[in-house]
N, C-alpha and C positions, 0 to 999 in steps of 0.2 A: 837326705837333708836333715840336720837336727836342729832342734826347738829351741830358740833363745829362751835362757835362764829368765832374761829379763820379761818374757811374757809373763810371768809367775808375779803377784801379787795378794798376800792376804786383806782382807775386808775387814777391818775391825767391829762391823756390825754385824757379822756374821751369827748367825746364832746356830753353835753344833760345835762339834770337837776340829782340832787341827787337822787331825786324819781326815775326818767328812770332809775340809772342806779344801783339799788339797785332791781330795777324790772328784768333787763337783767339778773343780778348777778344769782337770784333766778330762772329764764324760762331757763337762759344757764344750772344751774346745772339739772333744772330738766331733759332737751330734752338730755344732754349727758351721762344721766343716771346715775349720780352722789347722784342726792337726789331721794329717789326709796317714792314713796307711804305710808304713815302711820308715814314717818319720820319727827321729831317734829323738825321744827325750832326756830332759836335763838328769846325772847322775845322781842316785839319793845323797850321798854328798854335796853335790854344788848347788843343789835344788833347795837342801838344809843350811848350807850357809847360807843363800840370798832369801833365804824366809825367816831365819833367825829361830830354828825349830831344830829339835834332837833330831837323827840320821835315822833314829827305829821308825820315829812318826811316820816320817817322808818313805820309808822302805814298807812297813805297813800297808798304806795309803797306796802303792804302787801292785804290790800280794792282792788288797783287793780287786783293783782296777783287771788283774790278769784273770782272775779267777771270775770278772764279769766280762771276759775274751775282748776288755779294751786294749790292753795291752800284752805283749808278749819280750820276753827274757831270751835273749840270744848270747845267754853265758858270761864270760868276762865284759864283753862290747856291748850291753848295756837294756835297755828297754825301752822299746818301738811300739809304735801304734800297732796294733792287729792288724791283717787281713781280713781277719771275721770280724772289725770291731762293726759297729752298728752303723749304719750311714747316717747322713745328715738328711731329715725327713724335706723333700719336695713339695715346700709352701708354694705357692703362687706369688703372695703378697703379705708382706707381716704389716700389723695396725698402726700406724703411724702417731706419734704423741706430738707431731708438729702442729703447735697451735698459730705458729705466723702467717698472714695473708701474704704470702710472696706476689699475689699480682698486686698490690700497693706498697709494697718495701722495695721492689723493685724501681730502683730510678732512670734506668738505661738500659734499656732494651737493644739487643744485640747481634738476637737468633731472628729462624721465621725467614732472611732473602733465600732467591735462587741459587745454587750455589752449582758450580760444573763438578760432577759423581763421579769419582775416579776410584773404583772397586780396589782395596789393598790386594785383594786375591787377582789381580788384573793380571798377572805370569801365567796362572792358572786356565785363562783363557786362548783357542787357538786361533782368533784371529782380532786382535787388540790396536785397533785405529786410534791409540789414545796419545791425544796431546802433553809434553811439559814430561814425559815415563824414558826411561834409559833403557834402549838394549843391554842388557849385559856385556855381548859376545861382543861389542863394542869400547868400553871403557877399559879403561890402561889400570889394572887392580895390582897389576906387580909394583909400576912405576912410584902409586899412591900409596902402596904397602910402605914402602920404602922411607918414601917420603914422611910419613908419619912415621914412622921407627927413629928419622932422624932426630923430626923435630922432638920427641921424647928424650933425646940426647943430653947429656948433662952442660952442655953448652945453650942450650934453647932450654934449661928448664925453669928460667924465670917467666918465659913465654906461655909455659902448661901452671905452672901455680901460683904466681903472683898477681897481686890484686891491680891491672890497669889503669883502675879509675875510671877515667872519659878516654884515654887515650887507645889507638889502635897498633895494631903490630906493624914495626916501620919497613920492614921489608915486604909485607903485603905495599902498602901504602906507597913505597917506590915503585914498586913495579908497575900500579896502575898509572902513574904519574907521568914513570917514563916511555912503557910501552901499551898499554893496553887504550890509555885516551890520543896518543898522537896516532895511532890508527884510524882515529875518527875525527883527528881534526883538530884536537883537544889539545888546549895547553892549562894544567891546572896546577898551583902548587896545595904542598902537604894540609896546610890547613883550608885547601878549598874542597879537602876529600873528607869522608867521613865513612866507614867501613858497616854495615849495616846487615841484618838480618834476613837478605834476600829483598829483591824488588818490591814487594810486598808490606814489607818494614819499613822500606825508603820511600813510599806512599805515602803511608800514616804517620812518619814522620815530618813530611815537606805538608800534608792538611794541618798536621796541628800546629805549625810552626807559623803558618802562612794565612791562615783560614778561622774566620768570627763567627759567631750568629749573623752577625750585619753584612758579613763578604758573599760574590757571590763567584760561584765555580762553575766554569763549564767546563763539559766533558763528551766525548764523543761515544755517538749511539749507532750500532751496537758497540758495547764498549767490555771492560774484562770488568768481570764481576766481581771482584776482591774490591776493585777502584770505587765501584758507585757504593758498596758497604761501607769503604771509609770515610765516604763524603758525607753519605747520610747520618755515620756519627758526631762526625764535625759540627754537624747543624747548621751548614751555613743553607743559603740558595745556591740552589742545583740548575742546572739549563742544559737540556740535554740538544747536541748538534750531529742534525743525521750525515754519516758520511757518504760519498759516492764512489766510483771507480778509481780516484785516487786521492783517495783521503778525505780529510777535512779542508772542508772549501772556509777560508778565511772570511769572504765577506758573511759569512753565518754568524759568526763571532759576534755576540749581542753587545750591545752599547751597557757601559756599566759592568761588564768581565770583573773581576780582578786575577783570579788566574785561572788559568786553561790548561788542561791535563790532554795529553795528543801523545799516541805514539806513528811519528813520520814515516820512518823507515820501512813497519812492517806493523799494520796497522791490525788489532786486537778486534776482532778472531778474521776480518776479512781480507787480511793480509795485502791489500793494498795498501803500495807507495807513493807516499806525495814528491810530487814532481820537484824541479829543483825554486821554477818559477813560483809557484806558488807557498814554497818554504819562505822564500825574500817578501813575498807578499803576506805573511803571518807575520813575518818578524815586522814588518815595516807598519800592519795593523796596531802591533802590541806594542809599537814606539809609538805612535799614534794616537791611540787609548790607553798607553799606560797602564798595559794588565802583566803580568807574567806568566811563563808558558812552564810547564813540565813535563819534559820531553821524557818519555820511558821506552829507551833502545835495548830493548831486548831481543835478541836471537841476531845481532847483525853479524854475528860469525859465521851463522851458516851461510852464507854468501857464495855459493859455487856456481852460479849461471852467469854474472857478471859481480863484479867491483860493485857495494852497497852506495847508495845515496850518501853524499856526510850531511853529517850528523846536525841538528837545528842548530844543537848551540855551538859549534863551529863557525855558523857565518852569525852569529850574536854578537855586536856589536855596543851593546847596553849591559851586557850582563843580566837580561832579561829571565835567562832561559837556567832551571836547575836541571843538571840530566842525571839519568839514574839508568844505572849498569846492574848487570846481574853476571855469573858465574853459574848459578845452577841450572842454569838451559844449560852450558855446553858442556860443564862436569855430570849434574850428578842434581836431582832436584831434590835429597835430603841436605846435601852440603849446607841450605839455605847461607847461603854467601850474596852478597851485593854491594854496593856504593851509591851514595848521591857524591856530585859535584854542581856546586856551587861557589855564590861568591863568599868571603870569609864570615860577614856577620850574618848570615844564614846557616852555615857551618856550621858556627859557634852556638847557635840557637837551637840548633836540631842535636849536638854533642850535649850540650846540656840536659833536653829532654830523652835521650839513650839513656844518659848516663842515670836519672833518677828509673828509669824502667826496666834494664835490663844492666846497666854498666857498659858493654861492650860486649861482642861475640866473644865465644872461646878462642882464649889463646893459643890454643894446639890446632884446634882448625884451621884459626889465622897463619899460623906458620908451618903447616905442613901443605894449605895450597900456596903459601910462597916460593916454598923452595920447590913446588907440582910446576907454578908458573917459569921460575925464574930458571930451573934449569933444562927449560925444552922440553919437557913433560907434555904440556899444557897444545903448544902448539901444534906437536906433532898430532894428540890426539885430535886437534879440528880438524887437521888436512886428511885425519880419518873418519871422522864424522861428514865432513864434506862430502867424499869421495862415494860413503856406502847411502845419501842422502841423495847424490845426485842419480848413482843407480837407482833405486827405488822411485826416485821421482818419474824414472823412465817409465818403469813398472807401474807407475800408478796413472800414469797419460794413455798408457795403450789399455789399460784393463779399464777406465774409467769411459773411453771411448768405444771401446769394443760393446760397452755395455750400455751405452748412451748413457750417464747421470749426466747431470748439468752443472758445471762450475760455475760459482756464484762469483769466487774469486781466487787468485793464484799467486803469490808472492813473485815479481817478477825479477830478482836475484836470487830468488832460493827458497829458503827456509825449511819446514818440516810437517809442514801442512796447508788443507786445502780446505776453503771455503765454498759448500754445496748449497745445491738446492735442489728439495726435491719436488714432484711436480701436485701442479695444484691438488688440494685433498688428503693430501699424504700426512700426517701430523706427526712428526720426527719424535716427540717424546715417546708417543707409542709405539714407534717402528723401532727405538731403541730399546725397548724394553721384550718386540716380538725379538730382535736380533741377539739377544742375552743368551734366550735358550738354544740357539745357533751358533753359541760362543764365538758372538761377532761383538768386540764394544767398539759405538761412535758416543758425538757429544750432538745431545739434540742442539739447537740454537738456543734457546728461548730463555737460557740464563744472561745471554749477552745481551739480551734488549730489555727495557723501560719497562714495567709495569702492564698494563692492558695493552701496550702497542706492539710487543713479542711477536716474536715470529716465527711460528710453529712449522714451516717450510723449510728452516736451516738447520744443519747441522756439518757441523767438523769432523775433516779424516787426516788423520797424523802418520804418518812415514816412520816416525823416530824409532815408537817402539814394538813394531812390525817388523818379523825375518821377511827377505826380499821372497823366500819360497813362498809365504801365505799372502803377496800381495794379492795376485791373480784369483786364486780361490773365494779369499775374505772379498771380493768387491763382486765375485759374479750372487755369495749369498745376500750381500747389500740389495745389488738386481732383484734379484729374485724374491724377498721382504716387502721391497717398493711395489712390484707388479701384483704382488697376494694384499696388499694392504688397499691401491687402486682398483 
């Protein structure tokens, strides 16, 4: 690797010759570890042009540096950092000249919630129960290779370098239009979509569009913890509604709502579905009190034990309801791809605030999952995801019972995980951290629940990114954690 010319700057307050300080230049970057070993420095020539100094100086300057073994001459191809040069001395801590009080410059605090620990080294591990994580040996890399080659094409290359604006890529935006929301019920047009940063973004987009200091939001407990961070930055009032066996019971729904955050289908983390009765009965609450709901349908593709529930705002009647799609459950959870739908001047209002934060997603993304989606890419790899989801699901009912744990809850269409519980005494944060050094990772519960009312008893086992061979093994070391920590 060699050293931009451009790190090279003289200091006009330098006090010493050109030489010296072209010498410093080079021993400072080495001792601070900035020029590491084997890496090629600028030629005394181009070093002496961009310094505006004679080519002896700069050659000089370099004879010394070699002759204190910082650098070494490897003939015509130039001069390289040493092997032998001196390392960069092993401070702890250098002295800080920061005179600012950052705990009072600070006006919005951000850091400090629970947040679910998903180890980047999580591959590394052999028996990885983690939620929202891709099998590899599963995802279609030829198909997507492809696909982005296209879209790199000089035909889509206003799609990789031209500035969108607010708007989104219309081939993305057809296809959800036309196949991905009539799946669910959905009839939406182009301006009632809006192309967004993964589920997650289409959150804090629909709080800040929707939500005051004055509003208040309720949200279901346990609920996903990205969702209750962004509420708490919203500043509005918060109303947390415990769920049961299938879902969010409506009459909970406090008097004074304005909007309600629920996911029906496949309920965040205990994977309970609200029934159909009781969807008509939410919708018919929030025509009633006149609140709005935020329905967040994520994973309803993995659907392989029966046909998913549709979708809330399918039977929405008021336009009550904005739903929010994701893409990186069943591609790929870097893609961070997503959608809201809603009605147009909601749209319009959340296009606006993208568009001052980020503009819109990448255009090469956008268009290289359109043509992933539009030409049977997309589908075929669910009915593969499906299929290696419902095997292992098998694999996790008989290892799960063979071993007695207790299911707290079970997605009853499908999904990719399972809501535990373990038995009285057992405190899941620590049992995840005894099961670490067993290269077992789960997710304790207690990031999904409120504050002091946590529940140190739960915790989550995912399917996705688990081989079906370490189902059995990874759940009898589970067993075995549980009865050493009782």
């Amino acid at each position: 690797m060699a050293i931009a010319v451009e790190t090279f700057f003289l200091d006009p307050s330098f006090e010493g010759t050109l030489q010296q300080q072209i010498q410093q230049m080079v021993a400072g970057g080495v001792l601070s570890g900035r020029f590491r070993p084997g890496e090629k420095l600028p030629s005394s020539r181009k070093l002496a042009a961009h310094l505006g100094v004679s080519r002896i100086t700069v050659t000089l300057a370099y004879n010394e540096l070699m002759a204190d073994d910082y650098l070494t001459s490897a003939g015509r191809s130039g001069y390289y950092v040493s092997k032998n040069a001196p390392e960069p001395p092993q401070i702890a801590g250098r002295a800080s000249n920061d005179t600012v009080d950052w705990a009072r410059a600070i006006g919005n605090r951000f850091s400090g919630s629970l947040q679910v620990e998903k180890p980047l080294d999580w591959r590394s591990y052999k028996y990885p129960f983690l939620y929202g994580q891709v099998d590899p040996a599963l995802f279609d890399r030829p198909n997507w290779r492809l696909c982005a080659i296209r879209a790199l094409g000089q035909r889509d290359f206003d799609s990789l370098t031209a500035d969108q604006l607010d708007r989104d890529d219309p081939q993305l935006i057809e296809f959800i239009a036309r196949n991905t929301l009539p799946r669910r019920g959905i009839l939406a047009k182009p301006d009632e979509i809006l192309v967004t940063v993964g589920a997650q973004n289409a959150l804090w987009l629909t709080a800040q569009v929707l939500l005051t200091q004055r509003r208040t939001a309720a949200h279901e407990d346990p609920c996903y913890p990205g969702l209750r961070s962004i509420l708490k930055q919203s500043r509005c009032h918060r109303v947390k509604i415990s769920v049961d066996e299938q879902g969010l019971p409506p009459e909970k729904v406090p008097p004074g709502t304005d909007v309600l955050f629920t996911t029906p289908s496949h309920q965040c983390p205990t994977t309970a579905t609200m029934p159909l009765q009781r969807r008509e009965a939410l919708l018919k609450r929030a025509h009633d009190d006149d609140f709005l709901i935020v329905e967040d349908d994520y994973e309803f593709e993995m659907s392989f034990l029966k046909p998913p529930s549709p979708a809330l705002k399918s039977l929405d009647k008021d336009g009550r309801v904005i739903y929010i799609g994701s893409f990186s459950k069943s591609l790929f959870p870097g893609l961070r791809l997503g959608y809201l739908v809603g009605p147009a001047p909601f749209i319009r209002e959340a296009r606006a605030l993208r568009s001052a934060v980020l503009r819109h997603p990448p255009g090469h993304v956008q268009r290289t999952a359109a043509y992933f989606l539009s030409l049977g890419h997309y589908d075929a790899l669910v009915r593969r995801l499906r299929d290696a989801f419902h095997d292992r699901r098998r694999l996790m009912d008989r290892a799960i019972e063979e071993h007695g744990l207790e299911v707290a809850g079970v997605g009853s269409f499908g999904g990719s995980s399972y809501w535990m519980r373990a038995p009285e005494g057992v405190d899941t944060i620590q049992l995840a951290d005894d099961l670490r050094g067993e290269s077992v990772l789960i997710e304790p519960g207690a990031p999904f629940y409120e504050g002091a009312g946590r529940v140190y008893r739960h915790y989550r086992l995912a399917y996705s990114s688990i081989s079906a061979a370490q189902i059995a093994p990874g759940i009898a070391k589970i067993a075995q954690a549980i009865q050493a920590q009782r």
